[in-house]
BAFI-695480 format. One line per 10 residues: their letters; for each residue x, y, z of C-alpha. Coordinates in steps of 0.001 Angstrom, whole numbers, plus 524288, in hexadecimal, padded with zeros to 5 digits. Layout:
A	X Y Z  ... $
END
This chain:
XXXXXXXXXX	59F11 D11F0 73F1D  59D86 D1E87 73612  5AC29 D1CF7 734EB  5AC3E D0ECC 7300A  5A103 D13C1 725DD  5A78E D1E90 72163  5B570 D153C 71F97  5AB51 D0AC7 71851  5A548 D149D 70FD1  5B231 D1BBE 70CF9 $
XXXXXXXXXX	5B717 D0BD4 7094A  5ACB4 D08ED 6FFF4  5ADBC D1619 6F8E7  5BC8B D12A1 6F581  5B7C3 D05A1 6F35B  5AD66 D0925 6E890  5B7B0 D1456 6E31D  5C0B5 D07DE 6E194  5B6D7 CFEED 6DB46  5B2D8 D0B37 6D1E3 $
XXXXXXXXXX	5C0DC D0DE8 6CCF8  5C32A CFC25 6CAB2  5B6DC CFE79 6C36A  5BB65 D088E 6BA09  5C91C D0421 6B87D  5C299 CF654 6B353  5BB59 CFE19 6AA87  5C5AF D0375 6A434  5CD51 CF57E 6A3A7  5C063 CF253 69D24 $
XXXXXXXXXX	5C26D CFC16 69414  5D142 CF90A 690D4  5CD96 CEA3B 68F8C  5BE76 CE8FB 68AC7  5C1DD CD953 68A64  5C201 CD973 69A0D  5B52F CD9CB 6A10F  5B4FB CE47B 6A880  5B143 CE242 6B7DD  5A95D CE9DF 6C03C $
XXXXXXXXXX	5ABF5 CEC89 6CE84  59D13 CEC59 6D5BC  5A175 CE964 6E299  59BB7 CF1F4 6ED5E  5A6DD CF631 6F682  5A01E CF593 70353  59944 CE823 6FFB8  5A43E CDEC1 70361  5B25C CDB2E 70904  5BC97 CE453 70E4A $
XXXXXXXXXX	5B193 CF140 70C19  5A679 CEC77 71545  5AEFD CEDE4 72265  5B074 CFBB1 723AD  5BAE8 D0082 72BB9  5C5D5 CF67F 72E6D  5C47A CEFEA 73A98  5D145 CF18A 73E1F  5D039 CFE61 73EED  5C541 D0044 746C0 $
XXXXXXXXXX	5CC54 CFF1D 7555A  5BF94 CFA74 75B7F  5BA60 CF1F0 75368  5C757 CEAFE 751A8  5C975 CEA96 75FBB  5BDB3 CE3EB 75FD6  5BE0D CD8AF 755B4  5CA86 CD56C 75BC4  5C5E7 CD589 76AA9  5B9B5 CCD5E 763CB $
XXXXXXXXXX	5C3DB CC450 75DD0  5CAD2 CC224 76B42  5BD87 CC084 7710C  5B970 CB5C8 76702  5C685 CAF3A 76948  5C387 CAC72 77898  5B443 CAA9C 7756C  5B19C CA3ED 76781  5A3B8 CA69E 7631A  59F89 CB04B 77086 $
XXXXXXXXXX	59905 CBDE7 76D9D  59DEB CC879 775F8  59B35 CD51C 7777E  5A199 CE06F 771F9  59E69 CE903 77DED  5A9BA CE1C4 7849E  5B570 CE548 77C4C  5AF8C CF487 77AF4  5AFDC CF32C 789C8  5BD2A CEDBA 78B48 $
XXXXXXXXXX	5C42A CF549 781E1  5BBED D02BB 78860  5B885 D0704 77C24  5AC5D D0D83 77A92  5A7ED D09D9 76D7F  59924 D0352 76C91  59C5D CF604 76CE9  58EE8 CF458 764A1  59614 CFC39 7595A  5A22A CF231 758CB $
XXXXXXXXXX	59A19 CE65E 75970  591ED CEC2B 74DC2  59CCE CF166 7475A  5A45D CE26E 747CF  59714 CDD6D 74425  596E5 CE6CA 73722  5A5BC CE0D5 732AC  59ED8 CD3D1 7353A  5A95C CCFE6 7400D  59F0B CCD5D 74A5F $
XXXXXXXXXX	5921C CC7D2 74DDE  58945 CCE4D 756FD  5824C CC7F4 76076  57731 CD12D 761D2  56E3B CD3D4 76DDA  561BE CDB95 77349  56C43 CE35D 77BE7  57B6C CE843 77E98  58771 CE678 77612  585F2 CDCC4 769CA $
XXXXXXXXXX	59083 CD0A7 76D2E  599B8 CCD2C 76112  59DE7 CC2B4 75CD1  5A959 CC0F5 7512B  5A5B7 CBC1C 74551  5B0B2 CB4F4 73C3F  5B224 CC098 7356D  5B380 CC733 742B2  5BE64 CBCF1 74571  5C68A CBFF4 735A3 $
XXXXXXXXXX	5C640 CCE11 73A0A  5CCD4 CCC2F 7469A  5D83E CC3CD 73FEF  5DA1A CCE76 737C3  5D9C4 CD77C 74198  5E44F CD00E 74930  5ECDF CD094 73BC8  5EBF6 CDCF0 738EA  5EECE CE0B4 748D3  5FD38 CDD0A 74407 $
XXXXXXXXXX	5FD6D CE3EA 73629  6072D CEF28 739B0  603F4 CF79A 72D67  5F606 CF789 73094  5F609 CFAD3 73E76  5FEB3 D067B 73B45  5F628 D0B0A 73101  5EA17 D0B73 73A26  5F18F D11B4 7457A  5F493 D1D6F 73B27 $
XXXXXXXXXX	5E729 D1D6B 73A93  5E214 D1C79 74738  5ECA8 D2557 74E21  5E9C9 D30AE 744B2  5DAA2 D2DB2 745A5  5DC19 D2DBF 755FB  5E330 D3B50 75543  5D6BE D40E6 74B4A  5CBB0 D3909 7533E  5D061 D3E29 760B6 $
XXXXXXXXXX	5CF95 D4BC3 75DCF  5DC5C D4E75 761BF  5E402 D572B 75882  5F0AA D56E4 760B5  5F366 D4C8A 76A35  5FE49 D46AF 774CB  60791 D3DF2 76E0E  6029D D3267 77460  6017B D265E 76DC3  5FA31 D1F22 777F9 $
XXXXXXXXXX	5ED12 D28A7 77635  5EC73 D21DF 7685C  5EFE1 D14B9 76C5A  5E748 D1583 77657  5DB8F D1A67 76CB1  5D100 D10BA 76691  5D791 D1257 75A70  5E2DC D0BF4 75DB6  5E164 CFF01 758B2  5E320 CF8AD 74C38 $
XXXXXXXXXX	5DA93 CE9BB 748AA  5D817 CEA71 75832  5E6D8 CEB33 75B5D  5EBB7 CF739 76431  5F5BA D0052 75C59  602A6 D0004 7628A  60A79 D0C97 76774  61554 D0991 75B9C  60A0E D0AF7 7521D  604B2 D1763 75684 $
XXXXXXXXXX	610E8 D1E7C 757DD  6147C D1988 74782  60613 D1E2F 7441C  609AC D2B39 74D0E  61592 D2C86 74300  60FB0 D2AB2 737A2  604B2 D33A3 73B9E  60F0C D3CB4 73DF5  61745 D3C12 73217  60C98 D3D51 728A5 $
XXXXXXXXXX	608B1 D4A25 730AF  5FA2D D42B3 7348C  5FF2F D477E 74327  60960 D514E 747E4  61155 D5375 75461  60D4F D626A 75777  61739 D67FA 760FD  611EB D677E 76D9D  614C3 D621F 77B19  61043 D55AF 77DC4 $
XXXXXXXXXX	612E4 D4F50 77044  6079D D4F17 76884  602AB D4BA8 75AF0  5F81D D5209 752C1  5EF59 D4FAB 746DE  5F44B D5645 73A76  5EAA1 D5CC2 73128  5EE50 D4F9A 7271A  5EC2B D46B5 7326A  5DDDD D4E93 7345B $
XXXXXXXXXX	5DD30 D4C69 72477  5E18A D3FA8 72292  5D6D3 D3ADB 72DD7  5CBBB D42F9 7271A  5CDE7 D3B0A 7191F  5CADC D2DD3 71F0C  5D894 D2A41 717BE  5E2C4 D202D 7227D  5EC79 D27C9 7249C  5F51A D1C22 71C8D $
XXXXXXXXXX	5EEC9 D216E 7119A  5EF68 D3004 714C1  5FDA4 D2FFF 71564  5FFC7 D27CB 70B15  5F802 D2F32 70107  5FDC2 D3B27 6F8B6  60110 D4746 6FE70  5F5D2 D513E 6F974  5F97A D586E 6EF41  60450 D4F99 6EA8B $
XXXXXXXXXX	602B9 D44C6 6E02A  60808 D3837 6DE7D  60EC2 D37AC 6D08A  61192 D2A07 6C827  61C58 D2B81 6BD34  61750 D1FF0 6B3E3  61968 D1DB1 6A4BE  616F8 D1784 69A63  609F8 D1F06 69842  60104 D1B16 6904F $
XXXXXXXXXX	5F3D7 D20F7 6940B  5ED11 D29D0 69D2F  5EAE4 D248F 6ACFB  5DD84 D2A34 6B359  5E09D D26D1 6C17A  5D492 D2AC9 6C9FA  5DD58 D2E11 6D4F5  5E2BB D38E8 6DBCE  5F0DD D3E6E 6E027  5F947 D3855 6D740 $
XXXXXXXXXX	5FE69 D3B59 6C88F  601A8 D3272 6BF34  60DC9 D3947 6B4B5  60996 D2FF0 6AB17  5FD13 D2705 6A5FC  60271 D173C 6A639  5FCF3 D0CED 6A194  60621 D0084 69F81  60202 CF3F8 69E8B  5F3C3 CF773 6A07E $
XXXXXXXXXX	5F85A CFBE6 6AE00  5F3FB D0B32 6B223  5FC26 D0D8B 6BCD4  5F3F6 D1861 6C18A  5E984 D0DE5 6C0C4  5F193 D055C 6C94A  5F646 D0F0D 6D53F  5E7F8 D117E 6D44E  5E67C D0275 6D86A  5EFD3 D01CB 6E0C4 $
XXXXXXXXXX	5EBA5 D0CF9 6E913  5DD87 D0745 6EB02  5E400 CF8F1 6ED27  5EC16 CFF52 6F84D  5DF7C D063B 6FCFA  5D66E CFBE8 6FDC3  5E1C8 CF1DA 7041B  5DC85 CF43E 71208  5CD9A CF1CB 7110B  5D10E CE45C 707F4 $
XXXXXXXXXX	5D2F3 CDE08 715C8  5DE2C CD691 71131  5E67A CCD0A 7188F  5F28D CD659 71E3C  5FBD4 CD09F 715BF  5F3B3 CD2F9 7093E  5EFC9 CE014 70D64  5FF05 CE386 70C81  60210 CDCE2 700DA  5F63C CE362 6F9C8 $
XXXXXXXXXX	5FA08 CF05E 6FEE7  60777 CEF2A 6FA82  60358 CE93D 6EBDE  5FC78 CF707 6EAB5  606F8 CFD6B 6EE7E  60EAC CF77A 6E454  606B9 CF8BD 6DCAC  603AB D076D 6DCBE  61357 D0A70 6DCE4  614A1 D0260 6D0F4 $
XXXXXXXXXX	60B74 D0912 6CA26  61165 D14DD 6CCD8  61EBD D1271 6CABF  62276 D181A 6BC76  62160 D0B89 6B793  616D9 D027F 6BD20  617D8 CF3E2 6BA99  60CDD CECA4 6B6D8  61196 CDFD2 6B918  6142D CE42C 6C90D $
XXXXXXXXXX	607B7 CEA08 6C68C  5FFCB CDFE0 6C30E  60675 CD5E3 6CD00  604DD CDDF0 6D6D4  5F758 CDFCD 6D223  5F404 CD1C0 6CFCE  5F82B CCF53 6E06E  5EF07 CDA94 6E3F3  5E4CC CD3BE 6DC3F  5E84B CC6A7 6E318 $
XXXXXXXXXX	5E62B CCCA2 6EF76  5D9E6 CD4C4 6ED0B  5D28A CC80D 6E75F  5D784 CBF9B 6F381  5CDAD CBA40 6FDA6  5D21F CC2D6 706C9  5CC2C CCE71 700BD  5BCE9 CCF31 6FFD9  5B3C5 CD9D9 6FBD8  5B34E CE2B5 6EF3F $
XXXXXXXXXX	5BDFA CEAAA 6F014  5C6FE CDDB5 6EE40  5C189 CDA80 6E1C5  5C0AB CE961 6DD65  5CFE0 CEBB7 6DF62  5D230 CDEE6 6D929  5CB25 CE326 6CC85  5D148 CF133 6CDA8  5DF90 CEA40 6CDBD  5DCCE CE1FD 6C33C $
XXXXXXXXX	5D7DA CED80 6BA73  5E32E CF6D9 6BD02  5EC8E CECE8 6BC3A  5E721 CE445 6B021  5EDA7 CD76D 6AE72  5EB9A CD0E4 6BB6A  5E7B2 CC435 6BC54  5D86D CC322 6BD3E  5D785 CD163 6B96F $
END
């Protein structure tokens, strides 16, 4: 539970910094173009949508476990309570089955049949039933599941205590952690996540007899920032900058950001491409807590991308730009998205790339 606060707290805190920064950059469009009525951004972070679940179910084992024995359950008996005592007792885990049934009753995924004594029964509700279909989906989204068993292997290495251990796969797959939207990791995934672990130098192979593997001082670091390690080996190397070669300058860029350089201030077509990788790096951030459809959730991750390496390419253009911009846009003010941060990154596009439509 402290966990899942400190993850929602840690959420709306990027959330709000996100909100702050749309607010400013529409100030300054204000400025540039007094004939446009500025907008405001208000919303409250934690009050709505994709920021009000805490930690993804999926990647909570137990609770996802759960919702899909629950969902089975539901299947065979439409509209029966049942306890949750039973799966905690069939799976021989020894978590307070109390604490999951309040925990799905917080997400709003069950109703609790409350009593004078023992367990509370459960009962899914139909949001109970949504989250189990996605759940099932994402049980077959390949990039996902390997990006959680990064995770989860380097986090079961650091959680059991054990600096150096046997090479033995089966002690992980054999750990609570081991599952992904209620669906058992497989041995082929471990041993990629083992390899990637050990390539970025997260683990080692210390000469010793049996085979064993160790946690590295960066795989110690890189579980002590709170940062997946996705996004710890993806991010700069300290130390070393990221540097974009663009021309045609024509002012001076403040980018509020860290580890990279920009040669040169741009501004073409009312375009700041510093502005813009900006964007794109907070579009590409906030992708997985928009809760979009799997499909979606790639195609909005790879519009960033594009996004970002067009804007630092020597000589963005604003016509990809904007289209690119315009189909982020699309997607962000879909049903499918709900909440603040939606209509927040919406805005934000539309003021750092001016000219799309409704912007």
């Amino acid at each position: 539970m402290a966990r899942n606060g400190n993850n929602r707290r840690e959420l709306d805190k990027w959330a709000k910094s996100v909100i702050r920064d749309a607010n400013k950059s529409l100030e300054r469009a204000a400025r540039r173009n007094p004939a446009r009525t500025p907008l405001q951004i208000n919303a409250s972070p934690a009050g709505g949508g994709a920021l009000d679940s805490g930690e993804a179910i999926e990647n909570n084992p137990h609770l996802a476990r759960l919702l899909m024995w629950l969902e089975d359950y539901a299947q065979q008996h439409p509209a029966h309570y049942v306890s949750v005592t039973r799966f905690v007792d069939e799976h021989e885990l020894t978590e307070d089955a109390s604490v999951l049934a309040f925990q799905l009753e917080q997400r709003g995924l069950v109703n609790i049949a409350r009593s004078f004594g023992g367990t509370p029964d459960v009962h899914l509700t139909d949001e109970g039933h949504v989250a189990a279909h996605r759940l099932k989906n994402l049980q077959t989204n390949r990039a996902a599941r390997l990006r959680y068993t990064l995770d989860a292997f380097l986090n079961w290495m650091f959680t059991t205590g054990q600096e150096q251990a046997p090479l033995d796969l089966t002690d992980f797959l054999d750990a609570p952690a081991a599952y992904f939207a209620g669906d058992a990791l497989t041995p082929v995934e471990a041993e990629y996540a083992l390899s990637r672990l050990l390539e970025h130098k997260l683990l080692e192979r210390p000469d010793a007899a049996p085979e064993t593997i160790a946690l590295t001082t960066e795989g110690t670091n890189c579980i002590l920032s709170g940062a997946s390690v996705s996004d710890h080996i993806s991010r700069p190397a300290p130390g070393g900058n990221v540097t974009f070669h663009i021309g045609e300058n024509t002012g001076n860029i403040a980018a509020n950001s860290r580890d990279f350089t920009m040669n040169a201030a741009t501004m073409k077509d009312g375009i700041d491409p510093a502005a813009v990788v900006m964007l794109a790096r907070a579009l590409r951030q906030a992708a997985p807590i928009l809760d979009l459809p799997e499909d979606e959730a790639t195609e909005f991750t790879e519009l960033a991308t594009r996004i970002e390496q067009e804007a630092m390419g020597g000589s963005p253009d604003p016509g990809r730009l904007r289209r690119w911009g315009a189909s982020v846009t699309g997607i962000l003010n879909s049903p499918v998205v709900s909440g603040a941060l939606g209509s927040v990154l919406a805005a934000y596009t539309g003021t750092v790339l001016p000219g799309l439509p409704g912007s």
